[in-house]
N, C-alpha and C positions, 0 to 999 in steps of 0.2 A: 254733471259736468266733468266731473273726473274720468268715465268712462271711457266720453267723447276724447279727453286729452290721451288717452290710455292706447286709445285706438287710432288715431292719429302718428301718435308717437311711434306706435311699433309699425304701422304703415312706411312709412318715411325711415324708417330703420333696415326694411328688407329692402324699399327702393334704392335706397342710398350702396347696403350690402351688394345686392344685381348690379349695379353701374361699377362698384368698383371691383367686381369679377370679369365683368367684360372688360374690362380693361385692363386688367391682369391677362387674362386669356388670349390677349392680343383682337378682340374680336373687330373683322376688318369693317364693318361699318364706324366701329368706334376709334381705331386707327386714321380711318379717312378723313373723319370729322376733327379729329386734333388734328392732322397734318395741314387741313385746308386752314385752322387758326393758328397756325406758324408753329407750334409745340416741336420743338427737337425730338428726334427719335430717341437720344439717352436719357430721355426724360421719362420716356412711358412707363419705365418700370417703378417712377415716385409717384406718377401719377395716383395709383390706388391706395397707396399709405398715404397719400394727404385726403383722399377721399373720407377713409376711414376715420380720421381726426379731427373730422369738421365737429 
């Protein structure tokens, strides 16, 4: 069971890592998709540090 939790874990840790580079990066799909959920644009650059803090 540990294994499973182990591997899970660090799964969900490079996903999490990719999402908040793309969005550091500006990358324009991920730009498009906050803008269409109202997110300010002087926001994107908090966006990835609260990412990171979940």
């Amino acid at each position: 069971m540990f294994i499973a939790y182990t591997i899970t874990a660090v799964l969900l840790a490079v996903i999490l890592a990719a999402s908040a580079a793309a969005t550091h990066r500006r990358n324009p799909q991920v730009t498009a998709s906050m803008a269409a959920v109202g997110v300010p644009d002087k926001y994107f650059s908090q966006v990835p540090s609260a990412d990171l803090l979940r």
